[in-house]
C-alpha positions in Angstrom: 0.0 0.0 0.0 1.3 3.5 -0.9 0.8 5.2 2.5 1.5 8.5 1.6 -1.4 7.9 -0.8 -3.6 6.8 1.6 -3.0 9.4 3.8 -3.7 12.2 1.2 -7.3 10.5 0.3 -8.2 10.2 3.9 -7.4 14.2 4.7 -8.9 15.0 1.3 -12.2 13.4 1.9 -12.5 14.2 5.4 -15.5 15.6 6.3 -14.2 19.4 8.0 -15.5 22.2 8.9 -12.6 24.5 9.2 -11.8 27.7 7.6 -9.1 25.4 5.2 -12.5 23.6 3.7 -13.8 26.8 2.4 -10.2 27.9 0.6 -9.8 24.3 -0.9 -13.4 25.6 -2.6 -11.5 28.6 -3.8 -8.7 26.6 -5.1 -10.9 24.8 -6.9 -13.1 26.9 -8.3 -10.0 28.7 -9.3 -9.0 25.7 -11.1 -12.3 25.5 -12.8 -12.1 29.3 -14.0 -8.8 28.8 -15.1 -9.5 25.7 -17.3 -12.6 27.3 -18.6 -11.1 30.0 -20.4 -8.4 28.2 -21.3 -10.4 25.8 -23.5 -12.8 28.6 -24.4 -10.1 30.7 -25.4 -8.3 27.7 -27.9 -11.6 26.7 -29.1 -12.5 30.4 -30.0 -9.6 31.2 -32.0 -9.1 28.2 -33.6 -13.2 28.7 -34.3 -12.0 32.1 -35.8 -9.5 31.1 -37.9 -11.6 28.0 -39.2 -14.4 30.3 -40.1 -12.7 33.1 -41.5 -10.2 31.1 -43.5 -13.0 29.3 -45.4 -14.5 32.2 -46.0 -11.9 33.4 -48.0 -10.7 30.1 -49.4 -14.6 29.9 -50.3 -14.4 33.2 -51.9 -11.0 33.0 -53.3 -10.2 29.3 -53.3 -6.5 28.0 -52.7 -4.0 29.0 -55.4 -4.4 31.8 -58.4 -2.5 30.5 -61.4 -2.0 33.8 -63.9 0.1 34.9 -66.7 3.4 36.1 -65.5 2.7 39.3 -66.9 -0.3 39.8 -64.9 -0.5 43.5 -63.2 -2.1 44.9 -59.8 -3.9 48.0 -62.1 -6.7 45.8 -63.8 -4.7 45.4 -67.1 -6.1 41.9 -67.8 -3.4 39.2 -69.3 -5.5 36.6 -70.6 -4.4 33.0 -70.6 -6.1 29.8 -71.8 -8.3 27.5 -69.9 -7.4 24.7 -72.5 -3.9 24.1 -71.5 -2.8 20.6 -72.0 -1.0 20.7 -68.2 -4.5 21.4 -66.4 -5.1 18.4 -66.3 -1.6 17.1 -65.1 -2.7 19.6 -62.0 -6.3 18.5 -61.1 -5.0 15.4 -61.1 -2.5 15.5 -58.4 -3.5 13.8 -55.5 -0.4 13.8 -53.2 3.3 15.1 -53.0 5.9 13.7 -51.4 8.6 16.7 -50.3 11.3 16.9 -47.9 11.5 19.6 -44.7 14.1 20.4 -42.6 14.7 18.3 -39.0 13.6 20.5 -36.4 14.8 19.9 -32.5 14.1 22.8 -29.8 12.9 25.3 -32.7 15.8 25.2 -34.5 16.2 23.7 -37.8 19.2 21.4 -39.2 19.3 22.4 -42.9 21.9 19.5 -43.6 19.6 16.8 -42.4 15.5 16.5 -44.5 12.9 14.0 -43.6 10.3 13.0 -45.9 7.1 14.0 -45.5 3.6 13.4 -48.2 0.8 16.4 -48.5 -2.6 15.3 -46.7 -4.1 15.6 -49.9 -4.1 17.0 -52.8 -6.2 19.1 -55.7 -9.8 19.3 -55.5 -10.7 21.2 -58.6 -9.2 23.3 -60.9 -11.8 26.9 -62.1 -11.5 29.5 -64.6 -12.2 33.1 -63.8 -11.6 36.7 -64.9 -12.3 40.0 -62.6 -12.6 43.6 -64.1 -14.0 47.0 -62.6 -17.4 48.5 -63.1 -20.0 50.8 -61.8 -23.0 49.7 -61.0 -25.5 52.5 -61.3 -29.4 52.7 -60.4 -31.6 56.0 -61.0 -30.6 57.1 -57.6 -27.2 55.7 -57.0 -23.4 54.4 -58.2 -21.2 52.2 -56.7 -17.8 50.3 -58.1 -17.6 47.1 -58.0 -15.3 44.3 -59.4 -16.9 41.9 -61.2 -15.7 38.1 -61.1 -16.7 36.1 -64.0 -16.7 32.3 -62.7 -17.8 29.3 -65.2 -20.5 26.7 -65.0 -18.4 24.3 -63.3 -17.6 26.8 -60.2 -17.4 25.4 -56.6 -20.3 27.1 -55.5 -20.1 24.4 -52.2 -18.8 27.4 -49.2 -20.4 30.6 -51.3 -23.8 29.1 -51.2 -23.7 29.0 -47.2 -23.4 32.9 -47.2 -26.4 33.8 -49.5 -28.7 35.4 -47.6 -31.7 36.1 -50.4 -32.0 35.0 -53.7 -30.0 32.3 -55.6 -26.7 31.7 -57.0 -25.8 32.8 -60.5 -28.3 30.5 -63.2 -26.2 29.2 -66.1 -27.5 28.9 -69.1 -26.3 26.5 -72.3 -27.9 27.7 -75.2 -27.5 31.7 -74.0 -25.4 33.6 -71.5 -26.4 34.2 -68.0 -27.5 38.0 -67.1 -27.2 37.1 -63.5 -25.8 38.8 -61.1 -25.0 38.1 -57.5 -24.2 41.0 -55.1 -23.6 41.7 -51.8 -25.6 42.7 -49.1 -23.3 45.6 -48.0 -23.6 46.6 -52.0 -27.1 46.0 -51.9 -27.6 48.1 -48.6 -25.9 51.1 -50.0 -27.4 51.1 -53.7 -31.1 50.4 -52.3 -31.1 47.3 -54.5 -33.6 44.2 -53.5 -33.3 40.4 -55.6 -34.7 41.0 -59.1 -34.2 44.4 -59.7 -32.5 45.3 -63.0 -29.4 47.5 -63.0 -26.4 48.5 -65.3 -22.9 48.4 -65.1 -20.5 50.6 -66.8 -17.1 50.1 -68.3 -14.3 51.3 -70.2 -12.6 49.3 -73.4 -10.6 51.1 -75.5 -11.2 54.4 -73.7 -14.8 54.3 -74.5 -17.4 53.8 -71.9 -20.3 51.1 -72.5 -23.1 49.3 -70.6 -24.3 46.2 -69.8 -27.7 45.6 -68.1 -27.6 42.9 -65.3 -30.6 41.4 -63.2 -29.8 40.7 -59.7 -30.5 37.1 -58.9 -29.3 36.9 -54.8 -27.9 38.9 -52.0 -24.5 37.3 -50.4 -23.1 38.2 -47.0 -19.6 36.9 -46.2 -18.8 39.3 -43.4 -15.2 40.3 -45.0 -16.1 44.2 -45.5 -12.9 43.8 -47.7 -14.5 41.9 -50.4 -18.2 42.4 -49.0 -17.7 46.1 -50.3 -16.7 45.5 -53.9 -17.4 42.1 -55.6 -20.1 41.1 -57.6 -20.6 37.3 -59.4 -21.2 36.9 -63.0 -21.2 34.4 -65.5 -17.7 34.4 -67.4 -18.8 34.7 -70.4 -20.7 37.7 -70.2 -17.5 39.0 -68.8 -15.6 38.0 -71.7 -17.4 39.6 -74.3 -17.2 42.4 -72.4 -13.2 42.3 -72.6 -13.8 40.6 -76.6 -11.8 37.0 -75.7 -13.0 34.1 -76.9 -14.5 31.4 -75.1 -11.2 29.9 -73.8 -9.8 33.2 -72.8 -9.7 33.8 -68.9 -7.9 36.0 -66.5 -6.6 33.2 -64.2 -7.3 29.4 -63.2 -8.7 28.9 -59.7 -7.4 26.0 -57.5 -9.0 24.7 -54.6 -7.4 21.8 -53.0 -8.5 18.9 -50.4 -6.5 20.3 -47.4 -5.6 23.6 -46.3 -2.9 22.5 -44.3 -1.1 21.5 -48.2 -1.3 25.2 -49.5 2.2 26.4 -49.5 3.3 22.9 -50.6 1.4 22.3 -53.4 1.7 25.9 -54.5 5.4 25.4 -54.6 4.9 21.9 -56.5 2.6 23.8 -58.8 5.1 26.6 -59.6 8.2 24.8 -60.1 7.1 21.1 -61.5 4.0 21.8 -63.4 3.4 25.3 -64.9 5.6 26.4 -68.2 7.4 29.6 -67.7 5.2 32.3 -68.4 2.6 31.0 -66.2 2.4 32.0 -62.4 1.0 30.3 -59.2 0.1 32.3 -56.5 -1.6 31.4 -52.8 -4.3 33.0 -51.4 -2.1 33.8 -47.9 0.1 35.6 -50.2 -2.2 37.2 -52.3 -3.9 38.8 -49.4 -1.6 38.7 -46.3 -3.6 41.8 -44.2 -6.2 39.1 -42.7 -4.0 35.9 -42.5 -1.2 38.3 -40.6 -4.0 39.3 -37.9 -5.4 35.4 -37.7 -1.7 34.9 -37.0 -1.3 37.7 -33.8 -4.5 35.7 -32.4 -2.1 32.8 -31.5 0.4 35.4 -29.4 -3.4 36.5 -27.3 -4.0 32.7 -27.1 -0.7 31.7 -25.3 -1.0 34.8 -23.3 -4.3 33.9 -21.7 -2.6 30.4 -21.4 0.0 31.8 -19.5 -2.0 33.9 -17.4 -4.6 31.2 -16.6 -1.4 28.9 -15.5 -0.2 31.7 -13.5 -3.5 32.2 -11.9 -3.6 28.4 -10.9 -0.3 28.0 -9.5 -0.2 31.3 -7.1 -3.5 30.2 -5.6 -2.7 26.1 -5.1 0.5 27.4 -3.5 -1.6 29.7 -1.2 -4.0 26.8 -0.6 -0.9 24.2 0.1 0.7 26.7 2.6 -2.4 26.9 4.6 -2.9 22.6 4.3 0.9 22.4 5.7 0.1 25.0 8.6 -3.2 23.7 9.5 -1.5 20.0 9.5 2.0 21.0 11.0 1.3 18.7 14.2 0.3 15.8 11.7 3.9 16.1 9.8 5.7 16.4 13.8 3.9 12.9 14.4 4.9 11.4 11.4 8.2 12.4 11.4 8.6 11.3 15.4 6.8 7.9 13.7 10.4 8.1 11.4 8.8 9.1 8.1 11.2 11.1 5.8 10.6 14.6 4.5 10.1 13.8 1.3 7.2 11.1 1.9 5.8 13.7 4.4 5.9 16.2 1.3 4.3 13.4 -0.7 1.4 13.3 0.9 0.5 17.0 0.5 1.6 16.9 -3.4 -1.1 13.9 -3.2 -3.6 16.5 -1.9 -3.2 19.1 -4.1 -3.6 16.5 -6.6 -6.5 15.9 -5.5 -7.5 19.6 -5.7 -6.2 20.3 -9.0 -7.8 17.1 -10.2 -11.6 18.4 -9.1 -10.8 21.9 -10.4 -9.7 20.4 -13.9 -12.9 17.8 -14.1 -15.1 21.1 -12.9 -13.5 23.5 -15.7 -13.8 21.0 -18.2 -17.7 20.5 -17.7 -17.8 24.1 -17.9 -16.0 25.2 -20.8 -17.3 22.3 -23.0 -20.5 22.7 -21.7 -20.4 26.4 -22.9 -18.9 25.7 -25.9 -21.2 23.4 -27.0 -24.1 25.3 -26.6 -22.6 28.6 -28.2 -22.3 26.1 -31.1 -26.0 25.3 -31.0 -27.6 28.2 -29.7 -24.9 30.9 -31.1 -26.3 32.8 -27.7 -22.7 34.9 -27.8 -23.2 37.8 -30.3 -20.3 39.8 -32.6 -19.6 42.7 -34.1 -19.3 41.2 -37.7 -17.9 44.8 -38.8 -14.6 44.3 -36.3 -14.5 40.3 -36.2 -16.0 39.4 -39.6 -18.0 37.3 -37.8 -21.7 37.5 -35.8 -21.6 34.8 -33.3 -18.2 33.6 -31.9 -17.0 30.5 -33.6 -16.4 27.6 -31.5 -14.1 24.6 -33.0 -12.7 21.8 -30.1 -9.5 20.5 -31.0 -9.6 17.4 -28.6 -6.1 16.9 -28.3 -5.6 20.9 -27.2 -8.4 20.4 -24.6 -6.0 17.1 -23.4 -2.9 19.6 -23.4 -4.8 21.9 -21.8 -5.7 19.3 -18.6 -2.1 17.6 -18.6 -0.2 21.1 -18.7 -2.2 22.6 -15.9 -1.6 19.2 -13.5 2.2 18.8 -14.4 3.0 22.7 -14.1 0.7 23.2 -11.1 2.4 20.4 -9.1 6.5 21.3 -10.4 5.5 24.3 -9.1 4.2 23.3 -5.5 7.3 21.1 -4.9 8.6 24.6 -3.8 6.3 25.3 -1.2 6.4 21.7 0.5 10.2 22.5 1.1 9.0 24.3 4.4 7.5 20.7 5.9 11.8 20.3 6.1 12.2 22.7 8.7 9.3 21.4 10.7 11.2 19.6 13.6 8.6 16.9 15.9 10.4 18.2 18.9 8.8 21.9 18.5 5.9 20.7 16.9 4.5 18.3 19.2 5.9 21.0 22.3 2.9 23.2 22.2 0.1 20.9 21.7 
């Protein structure tokens, strides 16, 4: 039998009534508040940066592939969407590539391990994006109009129309659809089915183009909310005067996320001929992925803080155990028990503690979580977060991190405090009583 064990389990479930019982609550409901915001906090941002990143991969999808010559001032480079080597990339499934051995943060650039993509290309979409004004009896607005093709991945985009319906292809004539956003929509006084015309400039002459506006869309991202409109292509492209295989750029969306800068590498220097360019979407547009990115520094400092917060109270709480038992440790050590069993059984009890605290906090915070994902009862600013409701995503193995990291720390840390049971003597102890 582990006595020190036993010991611990019999002083932790003793029924008392003394001032300790009602700071052990503390402790433990420290713990618990601790733990909660911990997981809440890790399953918010990584909520965040799931929702927001598909919205923009939704938008966007993964990879641009362009023309080399392609510009930043709207002068369109067309390519074709008949390239024999298409096909070579919506066929990739997986690449194998080599990284860098990494020990303690630092990298050893001499030695590689091997290493495949979790998957690999999940379509492959033409489109082509110029600049209009749209333009109502009353009002103007530009916009940037993206011409996508029959085939488009309309799987993510569909989620975030909020009236209407998606752009309506037709085969035998070309589509006068067009799909705008609510923040567009707000600011022109436009409602689904209204008619309205854009304007645009070819050759230095101005011309229009009547549209009829077949849905409302609301992503959130004022950034794209404010400008983009959906089209079929090749309304688009006899606006520009290509022919049918004539397109701005080639759309990639792949099976995993986690592949992008991989494959877009792959893409770049294995597949595409020379004048052609691959380009990510992190790259592309690095203002929102940059502040997705700070939201990991807040994360580990509310970690750290939590910790912090768990440790100075469990040492409080152990100092008052040791004090409160100081003639128990005199009889044990008149008995002939060493210090450092002695100091096992109070590491035992705050165990104990810690352990109540942990289960407590993780009822809580998963409880919470859970029902923000059902009920969405926790409201945003979608201006400032992009968002309405915060996002919750549960990584489970975080949430175990979480619950290990808190019990190891918290008890490294309290081996400092149990150092004063040394200097407890039996002969002084047991003196006074």
């Amino acid at each position: 039998m582990n006595i020190e064990h036993f010991i611990a389990k019999r002083i932790a479930f003793t029924d008392s009534k003394t001032f300790t019982k009602v700071i052990v609550r503390i402790a433990i409901a420290a713990i618990a508040v601790s733990v909660t915001v911990m997981i809440l906090t890790t399953a918010i941002i990584a909520g965040f940066k799931k929702e927001i990143t598909e919205k923009i991969f939704g938008f966007w999808g993964h990879i641009h592939i362009t023309d080399t010559n392609i510009s930043r001032n709207f002068e369109l480079t067309p390519i074709h969407d008949n390239e024999k080597f298409y096909n070579d990339i919506r066929n990739i499934a997986q690449v194998d590539y080599e990284v860098p051995v990494t020990f303690m943060g630092y990298e050893w650039d001499e030695k590689l391990r091997s290493k495949t993509t979790y998957g690999g290309v999940k379509g492959l979409y033409p489109y082509i994006i110029i600049p209009g004004v749209l333009s109502t009896k009353e009002n103007f607005h530009g916009v940037l109009l993206k011409g996508v093709g029959q085939d488009y991945n309309w799987d993510r985009l569909n989620e975030f129309i909020i009236d209407g319906h998606k752009v309506q292809f037709h085969r035998d004539s070309i589509s006068d659809d067009l799909l705008i956003s609510k923040n567009i929509a707000d600011k022109m006084s436009i409602k689904t089915g209204n008619k309205v015309i854009l304007s645009f400039i070819r050759d230095n002459e101005q011309f229009k183009k009547r549209f009829t506006v077949c849905g409302i869309y609301n992503t959130g991202l004022e950034e794209y909310d404010k400008r983009f409109g959906l089209v079929d292509i090749r309304k688009v492209q006899d606006i520009l005067q290509w022919d049918r295989t004539e397109v701005q750029g080639m759309e990639v969306v792949l099976d995993d996320v986690r592949d992008l800068d991989v494959i877009t590498d792959y893409i770049y220097y294995d597949v595409l001929p020379q004048k052609f360019y691959a380009e990510s979407i992190r790259s592309k547009f690095p203002g929102i992925f940059e502040w997705l990115k700070l939201q990991d520094i807040n994360e580990t400092v509310i970690k750290q803080l939590m910790i912090i917060v768990a440790i100075i109270n469990m040492i409080t709480v152990l100092l008052i155990l040791i004090l409160e038992r100081t003639r128990m440790i005199g009889i044990l050590k008149s008995l002939g028990m060493h210090n450092g069993n002695v100091r096992k059984i109070f590491l035992w009890h705050a165990g104990y503690i810690i352990a109540f605290g942990l289960l407590l906090g993780n009822l809580i915070g998963i409880g919470i979580g859970l029902l923000q994902q059902h009920f969405k009862f926790i409201k945003l600013d979608e201006a400032n977060y992009y968002l309405d409701t915060a996002p919750i995503a549960f990584n489970w193995w975080s949430v175990l991190i979480i619950n290990v990291a808190t019990l190891v720390i918290t008890l490294v840390f309290l081996t400092l405090p149990t150092m004063i049971i040394t200097r407890i003597t039996p002969v002084k102890t047991l003196r006074f009583e």
